[in-house]
N, C-alpha and C positions, 0 to 999 in steps of 0.2 A: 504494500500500500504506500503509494507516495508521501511525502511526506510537507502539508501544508507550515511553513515558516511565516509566524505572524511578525515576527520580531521587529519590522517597520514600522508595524501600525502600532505596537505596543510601547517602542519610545518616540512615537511622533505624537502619542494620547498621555506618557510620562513629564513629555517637555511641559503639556499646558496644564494639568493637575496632580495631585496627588492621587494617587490609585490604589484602592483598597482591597484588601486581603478578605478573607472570610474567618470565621472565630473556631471555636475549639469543636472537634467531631464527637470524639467521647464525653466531652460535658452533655453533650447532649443524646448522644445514645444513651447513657446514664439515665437523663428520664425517663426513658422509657422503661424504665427496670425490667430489663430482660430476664428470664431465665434459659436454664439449660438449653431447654427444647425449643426456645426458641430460637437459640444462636446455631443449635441443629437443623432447625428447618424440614420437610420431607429430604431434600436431597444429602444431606450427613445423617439421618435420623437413626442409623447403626453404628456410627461412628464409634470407632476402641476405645478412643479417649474423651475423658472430658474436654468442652468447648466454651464453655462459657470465658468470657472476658476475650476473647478473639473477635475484638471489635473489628477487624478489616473481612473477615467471613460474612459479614452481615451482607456486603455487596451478591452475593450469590443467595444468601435462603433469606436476607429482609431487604431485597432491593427499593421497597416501595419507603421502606423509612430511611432508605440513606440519599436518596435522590430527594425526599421528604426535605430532609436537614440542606442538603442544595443550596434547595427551592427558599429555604427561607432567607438563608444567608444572602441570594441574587438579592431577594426583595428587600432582601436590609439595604443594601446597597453594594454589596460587593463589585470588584472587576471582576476578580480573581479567585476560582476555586479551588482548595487542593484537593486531589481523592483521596479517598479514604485508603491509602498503602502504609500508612506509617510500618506497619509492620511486616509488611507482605513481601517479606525474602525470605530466602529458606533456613536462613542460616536464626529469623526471631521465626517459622513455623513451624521449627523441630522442636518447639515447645508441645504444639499440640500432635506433632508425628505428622503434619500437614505440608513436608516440603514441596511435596508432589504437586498441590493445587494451587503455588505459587502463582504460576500461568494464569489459568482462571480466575485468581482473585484479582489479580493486577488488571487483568485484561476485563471483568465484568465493575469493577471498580469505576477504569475510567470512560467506559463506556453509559454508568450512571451520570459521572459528570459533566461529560460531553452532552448529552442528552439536555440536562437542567440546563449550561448553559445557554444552548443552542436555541431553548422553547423562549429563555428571556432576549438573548440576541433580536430574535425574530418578533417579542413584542416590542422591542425598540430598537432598531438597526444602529440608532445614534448613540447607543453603549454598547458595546461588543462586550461578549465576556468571554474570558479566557480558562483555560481548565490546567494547572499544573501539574502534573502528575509527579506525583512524592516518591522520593527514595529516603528511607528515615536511614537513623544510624545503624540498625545492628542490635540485637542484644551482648554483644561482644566489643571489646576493643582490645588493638594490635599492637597499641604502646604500653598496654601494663599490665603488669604480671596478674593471673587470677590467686595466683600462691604467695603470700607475703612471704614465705620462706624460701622462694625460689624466683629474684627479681627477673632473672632470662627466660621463665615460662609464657608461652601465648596458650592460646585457646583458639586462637584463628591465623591465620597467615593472608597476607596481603594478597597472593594469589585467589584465597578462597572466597576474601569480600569481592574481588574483581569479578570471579566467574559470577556469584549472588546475583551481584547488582547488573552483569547484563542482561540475565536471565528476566530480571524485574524490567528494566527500561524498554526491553524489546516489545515487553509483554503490552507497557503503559503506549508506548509509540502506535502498535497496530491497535490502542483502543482512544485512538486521535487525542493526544492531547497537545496543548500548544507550548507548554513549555517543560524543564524538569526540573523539581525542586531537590536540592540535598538539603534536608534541616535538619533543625536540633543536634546539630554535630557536635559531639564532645570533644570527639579524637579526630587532631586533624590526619592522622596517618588510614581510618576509616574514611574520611572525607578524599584524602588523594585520592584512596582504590575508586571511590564514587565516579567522581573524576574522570580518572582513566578508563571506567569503565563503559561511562558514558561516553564520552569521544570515541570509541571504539564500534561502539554500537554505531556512531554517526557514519564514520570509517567505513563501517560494511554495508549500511545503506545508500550512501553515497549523497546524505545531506543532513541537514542540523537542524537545534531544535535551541532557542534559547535557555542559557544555564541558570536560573536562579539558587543564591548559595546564604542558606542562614546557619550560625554556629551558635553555640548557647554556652549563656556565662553560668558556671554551675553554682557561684554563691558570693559572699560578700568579697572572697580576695579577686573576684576581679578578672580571672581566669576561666580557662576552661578545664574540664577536666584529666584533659593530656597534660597542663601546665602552661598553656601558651596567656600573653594578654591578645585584646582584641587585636594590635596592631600586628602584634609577631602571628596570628592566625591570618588575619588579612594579607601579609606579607609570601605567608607561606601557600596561600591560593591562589592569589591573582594573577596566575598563571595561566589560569582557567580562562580567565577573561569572559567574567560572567557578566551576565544583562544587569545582575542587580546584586549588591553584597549586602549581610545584616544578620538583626542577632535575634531572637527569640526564646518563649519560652525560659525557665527556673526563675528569674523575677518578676516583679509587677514594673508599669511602667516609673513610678516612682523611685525605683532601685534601680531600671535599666538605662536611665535618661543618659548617664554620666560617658555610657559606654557606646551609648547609640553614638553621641557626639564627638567620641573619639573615632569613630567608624567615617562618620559624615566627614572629616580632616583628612583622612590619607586615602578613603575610596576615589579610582577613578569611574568607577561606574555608579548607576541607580543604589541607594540605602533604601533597606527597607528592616522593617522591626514588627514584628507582634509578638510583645509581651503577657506574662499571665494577668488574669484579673485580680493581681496581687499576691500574697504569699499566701498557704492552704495555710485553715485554720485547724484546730486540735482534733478535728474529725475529718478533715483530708478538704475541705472545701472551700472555695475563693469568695471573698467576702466585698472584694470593690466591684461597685454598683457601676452600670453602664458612663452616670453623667460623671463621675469621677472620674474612671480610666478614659475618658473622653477629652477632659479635662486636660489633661496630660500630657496626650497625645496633640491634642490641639496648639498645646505650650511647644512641640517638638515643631510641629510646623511652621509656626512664627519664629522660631528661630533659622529658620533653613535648615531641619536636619534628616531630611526625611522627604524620598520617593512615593514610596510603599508601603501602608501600616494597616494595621488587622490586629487578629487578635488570638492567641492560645488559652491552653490551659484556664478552664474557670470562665470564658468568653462564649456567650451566647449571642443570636442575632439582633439584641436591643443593646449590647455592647456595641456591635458592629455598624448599626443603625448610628446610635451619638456619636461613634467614631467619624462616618462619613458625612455626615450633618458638621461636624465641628471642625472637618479638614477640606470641605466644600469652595469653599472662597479662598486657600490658601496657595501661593504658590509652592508651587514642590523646589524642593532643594537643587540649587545650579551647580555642576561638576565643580570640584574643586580646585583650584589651579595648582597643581602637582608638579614639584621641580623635579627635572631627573634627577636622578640617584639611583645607587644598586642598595636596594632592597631585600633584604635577607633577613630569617629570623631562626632562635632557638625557642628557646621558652618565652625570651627580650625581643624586640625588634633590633635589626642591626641595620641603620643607616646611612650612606655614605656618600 
């Protein structure tokens, strides 16, 4: 299947406003309180193992509530859909013994969200919406040991995220999506295999697909969880030379502003940020209200710092709604005038 490249239209529509992301998939499957048999469906309904919490299966036996959740998020105002793959490699479905149906979930995933898309496109041509289709991290990462007693143990080899993730990308590409997202990246030696494994895919089709690249800060030092800061992360991708760089997810926007800003300084491309709707509370659950995290957000845009925002963790589509309401009249963030230099990082940035 050929492969439609929006990427023109997508920063010819970045240049004039800010463009909006969609909010958290699981907060919202959560209400529905699934059970078992649900996340079964007729088509897994002998399944060996248990299935519950395999929120990315819902695309195959609940397809009518995950194009549901879409549908709402376009009407909040979204551009930008991600499908529901956060988890859909093999390497996080040999949780439920599920490697096998990688394919089919990636592939009925984004053929939900192309669908939602496509029905709002067509009730107003004069917002197009786009469908990204997600490559999450892994339930593994390749820079640190699983054995504290054994700092040189992996649990995964860089080769194996490679083969994973093409396995996923190819799957999301023949179920038309327009861009590929890598997020929530902890590890950026996870994030290169991403990387490479996506360009490869490109390689063998013989065209491309816009990269969007979000990485996530895992707590107050500021880092990610390989060790890197934001800038030694961004140093050590932008190689990629993605559509759009940013960070998402583990804080609220109130804790992530510092970090957005530092990204907005040394990005040469589109920033983009969707944070949680603040930190969980004692029973697991996000407690800032839509016009607060709005609020926030709204304060990033007036500053210039910011392409692309949406929302994770704890964000529902009345998050999303006062998001784009409050980033509506803003302009989006102008490239930043970036001196050469050789750009290199470890865990620092190394500038020169």
């Amino acid at each position: 299947m050929p492969i439609k490249n929006k990427s023109d239209l997508l920063k010819t529509l970045a240049a004039k406003r800010i463009l909006v992301l969609d909010g958290a998939m699981g907060t919202m499957i959560q209400a529905h309180k699934l059970e078992e048999a649900d996340y079964r469906g007729t088509q897994y309904a002998n399944w060996h193992t248990d299935v519950k919490g395999n929120n990315d299966l819902l695309a195959i036996t609940q397809p009518e509530i995950i194009k549901s959740i879409h549908l709402q998020y376009l009407e909040s105002g979204a551009d930008i859909l991600e499908t529901n793959t956060f988890n859909a490699n093999a390497i996080s479905m040999s949780d439920y013994d599920m490697q096998d149906e990688v394919v089919k979930i990636n592939l009925a995933a984004a053929k939900l969200a192309r669908e939602a898309a496509d029905e709002m496109t067509a009730k107003n041509p004069d917002k197009p919406r786009f469908v990204a289709g997600v490559l999450g991290p892994t339930s593994r990462t390749a820079s640190i040991s699983p054995d504290v007693n054994d700092p040189s143990k992996r649990n995964v080899t860089f080769d194996e995220l490679v083969k994973n993730y093409k396995q996923a990308t190819h799957a999301l590409i023949e179920g038309q999506v327009d861009l590929i997202m890598l997020e929530t990246i902890f590890d950026t030696l996870n994030a290169k295999a991403a990387a490479y494994a996506v360009d490869e895919v490109f390689e063998e089709l013989g065209a491309s697909l816009p990269v969007m690249i979000s990485g996530t800060i895992t707590d107050a030092s500021g880092r990610t969880l390989s060790g890197q800061t934001t800038e030694a992360f961004y140093n050590s991708m932008r190689h990629v030379n993605a559509i759009s760089f940013g960070l998402n997810c583990a804080l609220g926007p109130d804790l992530l502003r510092q970090y957005v800003a530092e990204l907005a300084r040394v990005s040469e491309c589109l920033v983009s940020a969707h944070p949680n709707a603040g930190l969980p509370n004692e029973f697991g659950e996000y407690d800032m209200d839509a016009e607060e995290m709005a609020s926030h957000i709204e304060e990033w845009a007036q500053s210039g710092l910011v392409n692309i925002v949406g929302g994770c963790c704890g964000s529902t589509p009345e998050h999303i709604q006062a998001i784009a309401k409050a980033v509506a009249n803003k302009s989006p963030r102008q490239h930043a005038d970036i001196d050469i230099k050789m750009r290199l990082s470890g865990l620092e940035p190394f500038t020169h």
